[in-house]
KETIDREN-556703 format. One line per field, with one value per residue (C-alpha): residue in three letters; x, y, z; residue number from 1; chain. Coordinates in nm, 4 decimals. Example, Ala and Ser with C-alpha at 12.3 -4.5 7.8 and 13.67 -1.06 7.14 Angstrom:
! residues 2
code: c(ALA  SER) .
u: c(1.2300  1.3670) .
v: c(-0.4500  -0.1060) .
w: c(0.7800  0.7140) .
pos: c(1  2) .
unit: c(A  A) .
END
This chain:
! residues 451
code: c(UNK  UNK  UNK  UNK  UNK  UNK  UNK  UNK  UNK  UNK  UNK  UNK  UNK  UNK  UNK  UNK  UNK  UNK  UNK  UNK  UNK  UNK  UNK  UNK  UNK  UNK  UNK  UNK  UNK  UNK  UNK  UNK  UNK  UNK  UNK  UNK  UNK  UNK  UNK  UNK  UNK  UNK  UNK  UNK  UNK  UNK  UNK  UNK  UNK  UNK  UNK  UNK  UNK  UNK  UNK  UNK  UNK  UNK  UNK  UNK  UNK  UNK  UNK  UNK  UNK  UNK  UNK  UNK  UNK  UNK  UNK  UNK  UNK  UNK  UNK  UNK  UNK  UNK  UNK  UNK  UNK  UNK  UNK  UNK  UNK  UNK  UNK  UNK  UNK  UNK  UNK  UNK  UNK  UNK  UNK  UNK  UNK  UNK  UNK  UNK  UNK  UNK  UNK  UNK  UNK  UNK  UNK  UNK  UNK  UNK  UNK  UNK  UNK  UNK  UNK  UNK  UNK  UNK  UNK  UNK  UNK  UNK  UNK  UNK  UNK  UNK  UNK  UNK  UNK  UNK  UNK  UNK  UNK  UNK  UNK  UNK  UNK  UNK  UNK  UNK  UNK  UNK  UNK  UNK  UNK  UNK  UNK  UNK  UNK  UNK  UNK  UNK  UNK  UNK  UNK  UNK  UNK  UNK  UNK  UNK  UNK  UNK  UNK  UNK  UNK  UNK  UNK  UNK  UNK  UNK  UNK  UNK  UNK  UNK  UNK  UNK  UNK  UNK  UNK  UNK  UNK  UNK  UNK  UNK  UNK  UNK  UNK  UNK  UNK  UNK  UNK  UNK  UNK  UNK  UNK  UNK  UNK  UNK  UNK  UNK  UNK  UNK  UNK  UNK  UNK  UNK  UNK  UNK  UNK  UNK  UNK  UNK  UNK  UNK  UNK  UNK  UNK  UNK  UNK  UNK  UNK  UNK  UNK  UNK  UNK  UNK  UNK  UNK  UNK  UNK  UNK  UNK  UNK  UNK  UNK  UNK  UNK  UNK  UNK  UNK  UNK  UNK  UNK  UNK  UNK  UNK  UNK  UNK  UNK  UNK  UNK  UNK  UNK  UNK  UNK  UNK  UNK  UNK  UNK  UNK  UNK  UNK  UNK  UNK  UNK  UNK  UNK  UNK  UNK  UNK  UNK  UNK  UNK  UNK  UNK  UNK  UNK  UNK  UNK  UNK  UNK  UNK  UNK  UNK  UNK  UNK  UNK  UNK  UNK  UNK  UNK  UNK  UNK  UNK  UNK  UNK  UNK  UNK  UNK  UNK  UNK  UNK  UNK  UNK  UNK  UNK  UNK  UNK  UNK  UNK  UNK  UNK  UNK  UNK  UNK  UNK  UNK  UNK  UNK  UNK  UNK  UNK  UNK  UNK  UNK  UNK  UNK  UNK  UNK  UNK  UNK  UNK  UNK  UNK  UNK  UNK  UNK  UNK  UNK  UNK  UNK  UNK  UNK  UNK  UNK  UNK  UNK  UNK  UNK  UNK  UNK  UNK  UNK  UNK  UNK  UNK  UNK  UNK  UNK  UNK  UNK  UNK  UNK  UNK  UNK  UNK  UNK  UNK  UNK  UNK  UNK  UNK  UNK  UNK  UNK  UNK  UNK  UNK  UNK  UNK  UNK  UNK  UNK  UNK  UNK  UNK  UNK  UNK  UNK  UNK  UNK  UNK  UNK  UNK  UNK  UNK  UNK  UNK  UNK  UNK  UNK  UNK  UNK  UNK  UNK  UNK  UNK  UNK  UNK  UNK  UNK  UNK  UNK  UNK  UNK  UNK  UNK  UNK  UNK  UNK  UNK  UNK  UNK  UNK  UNK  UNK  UNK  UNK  UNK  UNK  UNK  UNK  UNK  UNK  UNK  UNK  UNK  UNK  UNK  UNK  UNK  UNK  UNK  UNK  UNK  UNK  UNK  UNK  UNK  UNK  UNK) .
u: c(0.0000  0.2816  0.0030  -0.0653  0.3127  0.3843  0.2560  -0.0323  0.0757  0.0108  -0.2958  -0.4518  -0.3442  -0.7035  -0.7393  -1.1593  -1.2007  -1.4230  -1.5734  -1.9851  -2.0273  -2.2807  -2.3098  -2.0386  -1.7607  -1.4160  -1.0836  -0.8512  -0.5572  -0.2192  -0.1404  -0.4976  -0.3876  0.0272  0.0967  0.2762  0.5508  0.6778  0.5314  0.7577  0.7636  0.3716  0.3526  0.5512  0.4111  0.0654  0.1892  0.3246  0.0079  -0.2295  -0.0099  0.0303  -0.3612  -0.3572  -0.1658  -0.3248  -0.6809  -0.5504  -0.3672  -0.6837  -0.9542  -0.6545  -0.7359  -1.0990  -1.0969  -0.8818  -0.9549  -1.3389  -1.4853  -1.3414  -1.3918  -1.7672  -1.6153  -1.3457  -1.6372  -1.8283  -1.5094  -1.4187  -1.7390  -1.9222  -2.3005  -2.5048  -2.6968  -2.3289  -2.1451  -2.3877  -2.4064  -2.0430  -2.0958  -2.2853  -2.2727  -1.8866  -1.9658  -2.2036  -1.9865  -1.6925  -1.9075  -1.9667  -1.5816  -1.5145  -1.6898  -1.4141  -1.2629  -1.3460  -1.2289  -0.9124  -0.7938  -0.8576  -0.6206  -0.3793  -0.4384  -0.3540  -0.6371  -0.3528  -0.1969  -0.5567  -0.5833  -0.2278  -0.2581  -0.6077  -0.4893  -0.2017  -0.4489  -0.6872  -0.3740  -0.2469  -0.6511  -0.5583  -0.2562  -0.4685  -0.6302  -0.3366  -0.2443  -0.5701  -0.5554  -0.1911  -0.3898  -0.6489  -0.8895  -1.0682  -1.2976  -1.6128  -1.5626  -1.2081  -1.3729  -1.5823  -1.3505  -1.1035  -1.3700  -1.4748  -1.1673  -1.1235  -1.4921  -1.3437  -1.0700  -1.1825  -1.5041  -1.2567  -1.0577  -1.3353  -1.4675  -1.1074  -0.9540  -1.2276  -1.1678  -0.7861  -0.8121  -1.0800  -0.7235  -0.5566  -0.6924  -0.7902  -1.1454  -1.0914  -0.9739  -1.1518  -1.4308  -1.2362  -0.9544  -1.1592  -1.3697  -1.0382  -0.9127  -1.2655  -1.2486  -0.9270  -1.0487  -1.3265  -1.0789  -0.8370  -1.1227  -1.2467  -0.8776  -0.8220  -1.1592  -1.0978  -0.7517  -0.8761  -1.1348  -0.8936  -0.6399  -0.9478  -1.0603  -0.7089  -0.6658  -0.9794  -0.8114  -0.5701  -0.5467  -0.5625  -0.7837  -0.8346  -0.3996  -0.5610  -0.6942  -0.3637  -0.1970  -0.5529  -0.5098  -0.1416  -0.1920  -0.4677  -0.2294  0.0713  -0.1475  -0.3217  0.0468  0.1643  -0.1485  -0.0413  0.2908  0.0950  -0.0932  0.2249  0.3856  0.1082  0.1488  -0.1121  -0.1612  -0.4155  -0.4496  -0.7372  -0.9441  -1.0275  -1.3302  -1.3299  -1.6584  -1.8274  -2.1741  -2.3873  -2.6540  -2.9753  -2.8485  -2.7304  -3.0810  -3.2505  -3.0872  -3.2278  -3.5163  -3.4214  -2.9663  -2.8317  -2.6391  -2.8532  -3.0897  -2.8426  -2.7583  -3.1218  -3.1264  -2.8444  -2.9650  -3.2856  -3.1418  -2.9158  -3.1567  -3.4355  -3.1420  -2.9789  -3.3920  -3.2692  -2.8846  -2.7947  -2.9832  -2.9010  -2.6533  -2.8800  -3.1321  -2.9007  -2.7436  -3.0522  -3.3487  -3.1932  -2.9703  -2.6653  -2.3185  -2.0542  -1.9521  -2.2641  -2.2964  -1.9760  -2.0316  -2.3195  -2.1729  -1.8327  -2.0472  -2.1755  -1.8741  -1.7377  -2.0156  -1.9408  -1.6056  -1.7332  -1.9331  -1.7456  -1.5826  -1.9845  -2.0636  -1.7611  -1.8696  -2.2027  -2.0973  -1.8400  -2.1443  -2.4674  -2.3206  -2.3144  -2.6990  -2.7944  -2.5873  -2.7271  -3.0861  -2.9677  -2.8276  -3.1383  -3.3654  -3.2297  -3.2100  -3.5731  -3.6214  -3.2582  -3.3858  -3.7096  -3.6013  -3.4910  -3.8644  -3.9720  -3.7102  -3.4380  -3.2478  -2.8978  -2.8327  -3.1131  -2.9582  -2.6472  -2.8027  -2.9921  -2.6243  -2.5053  -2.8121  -2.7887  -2.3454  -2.4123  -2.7008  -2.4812  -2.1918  -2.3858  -2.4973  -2.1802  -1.9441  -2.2094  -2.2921  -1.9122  -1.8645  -2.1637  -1.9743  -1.7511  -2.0078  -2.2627  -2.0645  -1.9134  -1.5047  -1.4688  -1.7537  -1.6663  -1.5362  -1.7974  -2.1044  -1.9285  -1.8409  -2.2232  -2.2880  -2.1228  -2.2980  -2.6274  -2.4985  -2.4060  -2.7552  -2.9749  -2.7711  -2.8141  -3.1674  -3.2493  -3.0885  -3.3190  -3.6059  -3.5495  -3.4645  -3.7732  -4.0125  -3.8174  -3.8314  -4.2512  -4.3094  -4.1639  -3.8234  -3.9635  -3.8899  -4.2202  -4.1064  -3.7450  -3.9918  -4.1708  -3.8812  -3.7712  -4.0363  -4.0909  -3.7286  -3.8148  -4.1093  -3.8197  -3.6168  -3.9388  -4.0290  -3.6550  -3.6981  -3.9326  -3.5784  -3.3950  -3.6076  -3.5316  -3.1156  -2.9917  -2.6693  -2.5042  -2.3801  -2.2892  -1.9420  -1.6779  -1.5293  -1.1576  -0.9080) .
v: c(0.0000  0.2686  0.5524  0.4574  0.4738  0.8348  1.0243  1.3323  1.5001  1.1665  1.0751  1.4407  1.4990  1.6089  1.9197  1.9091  1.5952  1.5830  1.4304  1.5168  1.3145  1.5102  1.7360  2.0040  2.0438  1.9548  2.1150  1.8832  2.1117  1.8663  2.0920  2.0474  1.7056  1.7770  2.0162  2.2972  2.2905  1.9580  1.8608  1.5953  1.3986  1.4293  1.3099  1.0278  0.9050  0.9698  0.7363  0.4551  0.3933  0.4344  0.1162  -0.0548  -0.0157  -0.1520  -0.4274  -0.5064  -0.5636  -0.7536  -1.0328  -1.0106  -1.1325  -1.4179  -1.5507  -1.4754  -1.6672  -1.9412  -1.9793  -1.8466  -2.0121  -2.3501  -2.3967  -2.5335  -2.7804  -2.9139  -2.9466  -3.1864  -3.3401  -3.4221  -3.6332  -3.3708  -3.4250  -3.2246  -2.9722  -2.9559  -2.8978  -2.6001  -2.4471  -2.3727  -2.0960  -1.9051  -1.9964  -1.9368  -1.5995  -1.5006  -1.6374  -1.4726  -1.1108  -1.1674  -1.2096  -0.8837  -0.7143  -0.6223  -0.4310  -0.0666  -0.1588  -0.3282  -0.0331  0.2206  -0.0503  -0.0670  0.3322  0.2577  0.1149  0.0113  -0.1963  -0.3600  -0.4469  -0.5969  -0.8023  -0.9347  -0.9750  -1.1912  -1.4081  -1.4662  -1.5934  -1.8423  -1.9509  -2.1446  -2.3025  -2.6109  -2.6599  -2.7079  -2.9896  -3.1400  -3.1823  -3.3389  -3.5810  -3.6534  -3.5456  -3.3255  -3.3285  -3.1661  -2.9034  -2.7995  -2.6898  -2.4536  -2.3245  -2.2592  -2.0914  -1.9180  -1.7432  -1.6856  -1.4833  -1.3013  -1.1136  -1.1056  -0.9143  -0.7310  -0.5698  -0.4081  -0.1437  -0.0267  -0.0515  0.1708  0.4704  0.4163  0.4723  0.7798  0.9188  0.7861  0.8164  1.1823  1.2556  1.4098  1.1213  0.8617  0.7706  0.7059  0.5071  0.2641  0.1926  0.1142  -0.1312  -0.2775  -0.3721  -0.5701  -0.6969  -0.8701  -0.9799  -1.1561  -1.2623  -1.4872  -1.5851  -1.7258  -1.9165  -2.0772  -2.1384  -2.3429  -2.4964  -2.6425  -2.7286  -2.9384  -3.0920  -3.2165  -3.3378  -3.5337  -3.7707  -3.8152  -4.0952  -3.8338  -3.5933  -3.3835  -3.2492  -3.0506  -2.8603  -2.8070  -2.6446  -2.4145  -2.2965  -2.2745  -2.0196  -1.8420  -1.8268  -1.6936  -1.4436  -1.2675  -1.2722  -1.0297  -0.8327  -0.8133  -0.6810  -0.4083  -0.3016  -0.2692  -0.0803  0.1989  0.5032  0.5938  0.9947  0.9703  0.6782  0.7617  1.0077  1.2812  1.2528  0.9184  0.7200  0.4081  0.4483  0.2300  -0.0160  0.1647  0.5390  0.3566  0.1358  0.4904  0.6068  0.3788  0.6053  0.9249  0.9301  0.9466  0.6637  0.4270  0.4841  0.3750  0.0601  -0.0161  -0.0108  -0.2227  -0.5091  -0.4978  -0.5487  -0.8548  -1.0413  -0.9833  -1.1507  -1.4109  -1.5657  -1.6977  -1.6701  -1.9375  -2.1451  -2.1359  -2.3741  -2.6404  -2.4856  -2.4955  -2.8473  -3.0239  -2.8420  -2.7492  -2.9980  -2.7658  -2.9093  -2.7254  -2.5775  -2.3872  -2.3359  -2.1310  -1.9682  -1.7939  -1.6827  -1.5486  -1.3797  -1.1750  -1.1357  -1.0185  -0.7584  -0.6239  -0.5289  -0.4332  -0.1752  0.0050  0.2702  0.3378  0.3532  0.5839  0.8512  0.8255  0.8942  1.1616  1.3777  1.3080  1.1969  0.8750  0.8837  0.8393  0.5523  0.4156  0.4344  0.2613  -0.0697  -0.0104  0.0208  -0.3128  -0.5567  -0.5874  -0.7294  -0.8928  -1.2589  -1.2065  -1.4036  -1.7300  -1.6943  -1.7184  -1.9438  -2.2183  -2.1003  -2.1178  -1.8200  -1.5822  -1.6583  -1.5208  -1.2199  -1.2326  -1.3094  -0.9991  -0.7543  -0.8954  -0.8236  -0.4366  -0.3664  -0.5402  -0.3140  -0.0239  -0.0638  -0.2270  0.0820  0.3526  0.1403  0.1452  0.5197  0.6394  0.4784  0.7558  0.9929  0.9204  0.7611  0.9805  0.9128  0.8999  0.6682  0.4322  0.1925  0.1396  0.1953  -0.0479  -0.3117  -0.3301  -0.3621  -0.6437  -0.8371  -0.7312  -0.7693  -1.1395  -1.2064  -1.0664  -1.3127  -1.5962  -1.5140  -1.4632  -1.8308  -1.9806  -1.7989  -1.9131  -2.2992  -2.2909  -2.1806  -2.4108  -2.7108  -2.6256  -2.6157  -2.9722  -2.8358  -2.8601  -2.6266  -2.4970  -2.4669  -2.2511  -2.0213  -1.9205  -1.8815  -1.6219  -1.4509  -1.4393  -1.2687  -1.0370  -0.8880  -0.8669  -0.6686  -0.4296  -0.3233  -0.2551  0.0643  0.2362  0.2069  0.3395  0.6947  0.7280  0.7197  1.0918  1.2347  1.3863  1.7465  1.8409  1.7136  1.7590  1.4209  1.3142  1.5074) .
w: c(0.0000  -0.1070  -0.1156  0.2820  0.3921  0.2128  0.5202  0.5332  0.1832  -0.0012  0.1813  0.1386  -0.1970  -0.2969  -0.0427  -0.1561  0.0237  0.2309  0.5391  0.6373  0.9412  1.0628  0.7905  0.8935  0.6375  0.7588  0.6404  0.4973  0.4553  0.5336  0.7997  0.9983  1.0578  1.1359  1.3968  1.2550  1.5325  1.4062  1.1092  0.9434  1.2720  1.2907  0.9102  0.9517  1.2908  1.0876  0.8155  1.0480  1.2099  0.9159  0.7875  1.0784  1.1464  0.7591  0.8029  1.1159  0.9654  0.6919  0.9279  1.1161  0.8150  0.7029  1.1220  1.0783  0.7137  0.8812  1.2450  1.3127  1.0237  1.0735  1.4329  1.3692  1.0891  1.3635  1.6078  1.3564  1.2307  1.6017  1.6741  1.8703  1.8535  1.5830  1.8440  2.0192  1.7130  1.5837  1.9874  1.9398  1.7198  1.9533  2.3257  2.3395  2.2402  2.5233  2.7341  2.5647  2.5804  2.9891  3.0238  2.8678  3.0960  3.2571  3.0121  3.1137  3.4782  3.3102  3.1480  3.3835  3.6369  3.2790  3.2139  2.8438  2.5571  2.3693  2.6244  2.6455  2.2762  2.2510  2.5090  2.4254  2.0438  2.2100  2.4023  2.0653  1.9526  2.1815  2.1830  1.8923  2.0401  2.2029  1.8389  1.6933  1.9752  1.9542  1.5674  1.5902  1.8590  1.6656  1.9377  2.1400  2.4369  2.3920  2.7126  2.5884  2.2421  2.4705  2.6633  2.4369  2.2344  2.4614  2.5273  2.2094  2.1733  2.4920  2.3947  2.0630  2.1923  2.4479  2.1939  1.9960  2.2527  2.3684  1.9581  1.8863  2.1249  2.0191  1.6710  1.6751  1.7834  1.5269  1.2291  1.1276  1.0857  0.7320  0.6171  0.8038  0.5673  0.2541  0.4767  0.6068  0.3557  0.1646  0.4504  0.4853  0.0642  0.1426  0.4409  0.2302  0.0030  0.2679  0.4396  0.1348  0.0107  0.3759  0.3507  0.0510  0.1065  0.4583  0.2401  0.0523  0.2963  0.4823  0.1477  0.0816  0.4429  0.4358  0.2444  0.4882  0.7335  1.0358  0.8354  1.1691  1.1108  0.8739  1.1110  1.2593  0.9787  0.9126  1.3178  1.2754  0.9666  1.2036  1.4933  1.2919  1.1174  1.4569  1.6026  1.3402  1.3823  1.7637  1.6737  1.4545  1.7069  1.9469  1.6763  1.6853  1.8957  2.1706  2.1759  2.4677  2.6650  2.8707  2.6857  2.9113  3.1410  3.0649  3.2537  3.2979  3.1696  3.3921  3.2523  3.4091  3.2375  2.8899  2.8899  2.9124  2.6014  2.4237  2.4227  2.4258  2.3575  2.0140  2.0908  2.2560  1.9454  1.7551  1.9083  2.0210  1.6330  1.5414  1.7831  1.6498  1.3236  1.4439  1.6183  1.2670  1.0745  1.2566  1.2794  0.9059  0.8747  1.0600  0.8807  0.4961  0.4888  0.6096  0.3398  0.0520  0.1936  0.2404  0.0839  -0.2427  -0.2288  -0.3496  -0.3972  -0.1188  -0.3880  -0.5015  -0.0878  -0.0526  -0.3466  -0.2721  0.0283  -0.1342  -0.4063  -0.1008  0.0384  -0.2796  -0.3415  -0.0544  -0.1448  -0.4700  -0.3389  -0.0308  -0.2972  -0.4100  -0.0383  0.0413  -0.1753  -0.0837  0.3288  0.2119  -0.0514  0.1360  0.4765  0.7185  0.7836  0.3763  0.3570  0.7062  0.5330  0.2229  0.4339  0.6244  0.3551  0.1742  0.4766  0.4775  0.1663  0.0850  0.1449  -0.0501  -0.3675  -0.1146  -0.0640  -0.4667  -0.6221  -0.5577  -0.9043  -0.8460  -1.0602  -0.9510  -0.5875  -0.6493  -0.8179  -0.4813  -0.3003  -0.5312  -0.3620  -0.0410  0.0160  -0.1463  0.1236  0.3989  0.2799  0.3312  0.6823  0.8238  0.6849  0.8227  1.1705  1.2112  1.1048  1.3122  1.6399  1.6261  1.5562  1.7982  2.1151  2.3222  2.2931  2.6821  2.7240  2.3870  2.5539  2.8467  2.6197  2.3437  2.6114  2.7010  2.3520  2.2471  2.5013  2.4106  2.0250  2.1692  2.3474  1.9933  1.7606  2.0365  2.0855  1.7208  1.6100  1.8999  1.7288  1.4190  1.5546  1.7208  1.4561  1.2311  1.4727  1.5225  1.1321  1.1105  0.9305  0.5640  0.2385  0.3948  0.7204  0.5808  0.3494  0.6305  0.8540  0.5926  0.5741  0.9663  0.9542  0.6322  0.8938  1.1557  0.9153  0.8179  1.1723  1.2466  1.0042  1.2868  1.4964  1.2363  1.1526  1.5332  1.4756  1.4421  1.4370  1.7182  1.7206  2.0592  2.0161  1.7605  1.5889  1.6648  1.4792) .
pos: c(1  2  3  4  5  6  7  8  9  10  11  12  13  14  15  16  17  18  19  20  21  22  23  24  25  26  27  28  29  30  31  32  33  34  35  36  37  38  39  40  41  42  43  44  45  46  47  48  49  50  51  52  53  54  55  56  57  58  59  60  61  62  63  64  65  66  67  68  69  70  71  72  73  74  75  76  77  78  79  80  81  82  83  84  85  86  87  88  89  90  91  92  93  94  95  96  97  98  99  100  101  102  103  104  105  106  107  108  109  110  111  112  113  114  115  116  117  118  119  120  121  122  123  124  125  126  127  128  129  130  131  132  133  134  135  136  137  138  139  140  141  142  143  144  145  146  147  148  149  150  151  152  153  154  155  156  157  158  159  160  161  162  163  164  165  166  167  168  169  170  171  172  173  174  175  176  177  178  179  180  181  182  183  184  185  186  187  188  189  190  191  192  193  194  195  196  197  198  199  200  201  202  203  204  205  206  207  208  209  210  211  212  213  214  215  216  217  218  219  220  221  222  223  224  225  226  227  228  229  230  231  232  233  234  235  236  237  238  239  240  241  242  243  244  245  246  247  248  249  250  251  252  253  254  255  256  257  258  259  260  261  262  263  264  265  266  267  268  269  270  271  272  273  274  275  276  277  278  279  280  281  282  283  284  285  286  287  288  289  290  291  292  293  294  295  296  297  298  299  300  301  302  303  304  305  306  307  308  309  310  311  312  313  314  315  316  317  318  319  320  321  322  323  324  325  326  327  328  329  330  331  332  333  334  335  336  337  338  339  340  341  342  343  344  345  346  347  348  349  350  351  352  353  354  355  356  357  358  359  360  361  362  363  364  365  366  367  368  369  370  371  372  373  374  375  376  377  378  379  380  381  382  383  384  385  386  387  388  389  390  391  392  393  394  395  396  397  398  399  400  401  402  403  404  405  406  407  408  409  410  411  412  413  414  415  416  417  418  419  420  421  422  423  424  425  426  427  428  429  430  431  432  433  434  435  436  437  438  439  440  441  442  443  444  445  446  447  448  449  450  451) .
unit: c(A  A  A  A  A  A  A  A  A  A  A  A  A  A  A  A  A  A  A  A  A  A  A  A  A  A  A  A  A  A  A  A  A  A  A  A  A  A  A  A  A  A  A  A  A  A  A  A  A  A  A  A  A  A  A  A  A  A  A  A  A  A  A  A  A  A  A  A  A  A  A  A  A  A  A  A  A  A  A  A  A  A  A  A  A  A  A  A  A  A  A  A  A  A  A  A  A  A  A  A  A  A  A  A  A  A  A  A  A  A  A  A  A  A  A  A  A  A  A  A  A  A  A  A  A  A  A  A  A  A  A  A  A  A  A  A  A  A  A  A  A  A  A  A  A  A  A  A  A  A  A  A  A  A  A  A  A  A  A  A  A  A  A  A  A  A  A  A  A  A  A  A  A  A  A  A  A  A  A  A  A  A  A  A  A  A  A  A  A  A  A  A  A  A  A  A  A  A  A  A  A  A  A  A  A  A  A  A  A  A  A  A  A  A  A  A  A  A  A  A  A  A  A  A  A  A  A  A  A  A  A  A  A  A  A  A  A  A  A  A  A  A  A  A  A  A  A  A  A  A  A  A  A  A  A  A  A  A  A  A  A  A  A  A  A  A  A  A  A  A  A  A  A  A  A  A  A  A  A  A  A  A  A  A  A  A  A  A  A  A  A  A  A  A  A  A  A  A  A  A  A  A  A  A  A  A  A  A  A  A  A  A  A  A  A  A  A  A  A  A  A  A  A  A  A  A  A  A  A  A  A  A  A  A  A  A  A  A  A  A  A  A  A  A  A  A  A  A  A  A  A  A  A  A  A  A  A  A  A  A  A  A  A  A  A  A  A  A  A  A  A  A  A  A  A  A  A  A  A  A  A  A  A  A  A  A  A  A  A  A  A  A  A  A  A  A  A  A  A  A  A  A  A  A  A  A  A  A  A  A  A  A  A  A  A  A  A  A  A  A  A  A  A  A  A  A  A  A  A  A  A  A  A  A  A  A  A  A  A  A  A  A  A  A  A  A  A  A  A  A  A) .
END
């Protein structure tokens, strides 16, 4: 990424970009951004961490791609029972989001939320470590699985509060938009690479007479690549470690905002929105599998067209949040949630499901670049952290209660092509009555963003 590591001028070579936020034009000029008593250290400092936060991200979708997505496979390759197998996507992860509770009171013990993140990142790491041991066994007991996913949920979840107070003082507001919707595209891409690159590592080592090594070498990758992205992270500088005034946001005042605070709207809207979808997603695979009776093949496709489409689209999206601001391109990912999964509803065509796929990763684009914009926007940055650390568990709870939803319904309608249309269209309704929560999310402009 040569134009990343060229410092402010190269980054800000366009002095009319521009960043709306909330609407209010922000200067761009290269010295706005490097203090005028030292620029060329500020510039290069500036440079360093835009590509070690680069970097960073990247390592981190090659673990996601690798390590996330195949600890469900080694759970069913390992012998655990179906319902077992399936639970391990989601009930290490409200476990994981009570552990990292303790974040807010961490850091303030740590006073640093880089220290935090490193650390954490370190720990996601070594969660893989036992994977790797139980593969080169050949075995693994069913309560190991859990814990070790569970720790690995926990400082992943851990790291995402603290990472984003951090980096609203890293990365300059003016540039912010167009940045990160450039790392997210590559994110997407390493993201899908990794996937496909495990999915072929585990295809090949299925053949093998202890297929479950294969599983080693797909953790080892995962390991190796979050360990780099630790040493990124260390590599950034911290210009405030506590932000000033920094508080813990108790659970009574932050359920309160809900109602009435810009950002409790906004995340009263964003759980709304994963518990509406996560009635269905969990359950396409076993749709395409054994409904439709797709080939794996057709399976991850559809998914990587999405993912794909979403990469596609975040330079669309970018100029859309930098011309007609974060909120416009909140109602467009809004807007085409609802009906995204309509066509699963009218056809089992292979190739009008990808054009479905195709619709479905440019909405998702949409919302997940302006939900992760608007944190900046509309959290406080001296109560990010606490108000994100509630989050995630809440975030946790909605996907966890929406999959029991949808398993439920599913279960009751006797788990027929029936039964799977009207689970989608239960969670299309979801999706519509989640736009009354939306018209409700407004910006906030009684603070300025991170410079």
């Amino acid at each position: 990424m040569p134009s990343l590591a060229s410092g402010c001028n190269a980054l800000l070579r366009n002095p009319s970009l521009q960043a709306r936020g909330s609407g209010a034009r922000v200067g761009t000029e290269p010295t706005a951004l490097c203090p005028s008593s030292a620029p060329p250290r500020r510039a290069a400092q500036l440079a360093g961490d835009l590509r070690a936060i680069w970097i960073d991200g990247l390592a981190w979708a090659v673990m996601v791609g690798m390590g996330e997505q195949s600890i469900p496979a080694f759970a069913v390759a390992a012998g655990l029972p179906g319902v077992w197998a399936g639970l391990v996507a989601t009930v290490p992860m409200v476990v994981g989001a009570t552990l990292q509770l303790v974040s807010p009171a961490a850091i303030a013990r740590l006073g640093s939320h880089k220290r935090w993140v490193v650390w954490n990142a370190a720990l996601q790491a070594a969660s893989f470590a036992p994977l790797i041991v139980a593969g080169l066994i050949g075995a693994v007991p069913g309560w190991l699985l859990y814990a070790v996913a569970s720790i690995y949920w926990g400082a992943a979840i851990a790291t995402n509060p603290a990472w984003s107070t951090w980096v609203g003082t890293l990365v300059p507001s003016a540039v912010r938009i167009r940045y990160f919707a450039r790392r997210t595209r590559w994110l997407y891409v390493f993201q899908i690479t990794a996937l496909v690159a495990a999915g072929w590592i585990l295809q090949v080592g299925a053949g093998w007479d202890a297929p479950l090594r294969a599983f080693s070498i797909v953790f080892l990758f995962a390991l190796a690549a979050r360990s780099l992205s630790s040493a990124c992270l260390a590599r950034q500088s911290e210009p405030e470690p506590m932000p000033k005034g920094l508080r813990n946001v108790p659970l009574r005042e932050l359920a309160a905002r809900l109602r009435h605070g810009t950002d409790g709207r906004l995340l009263g809207y964003m759980l709304s929105v994963q518990l509406a979808t996560n009635v269905a997603a969990p359950f396409y695979m076993p749709y395409m599998l054994r409904v439709l009776e797709f080939s794996y093949a057709q399976s991850m496709g559809l998914f990587a067209v999405a993912v794909l489409a979403k990469a596609a689209a975040l330079p669309l999206h970018a100029r859309i949040a930098e011309r007609r601001g974060i909120r416009a391109l909140l109602w467009i990912g809004g807007l085409g949630l609802a009906p995204s999964i309509g066509i699963w509803m009218l056809t089992d065509e292979f190739v009008l499901l990808l054009l479905a796929q195709l619709f479905s990763g440019f909405v998702w684009s949409a919302y997940e670049l302006s939900t992760f914009l608007m944190f900046f926007e509309a959290i406080r940055p001296e109560e990010r952290t606490s108000v994100l650390t509630k989050y995630h568990l809440a975030n946790a709870l909605a996907i966890t209660a929406g999959s029991l939803m949808g398993g439920a319904l599913l279960s009751w309608a006797g788990g027929t092509a029936e039964a799977f249309i009207l689970l989608f269209a239960f969670s299309t309704l979801l999706r519509l009555s989640t736009l009354a929560l939306l018209g409700r999310v407004t910006p906030r402009p009684s603070f300025a963003l991170p410079r």
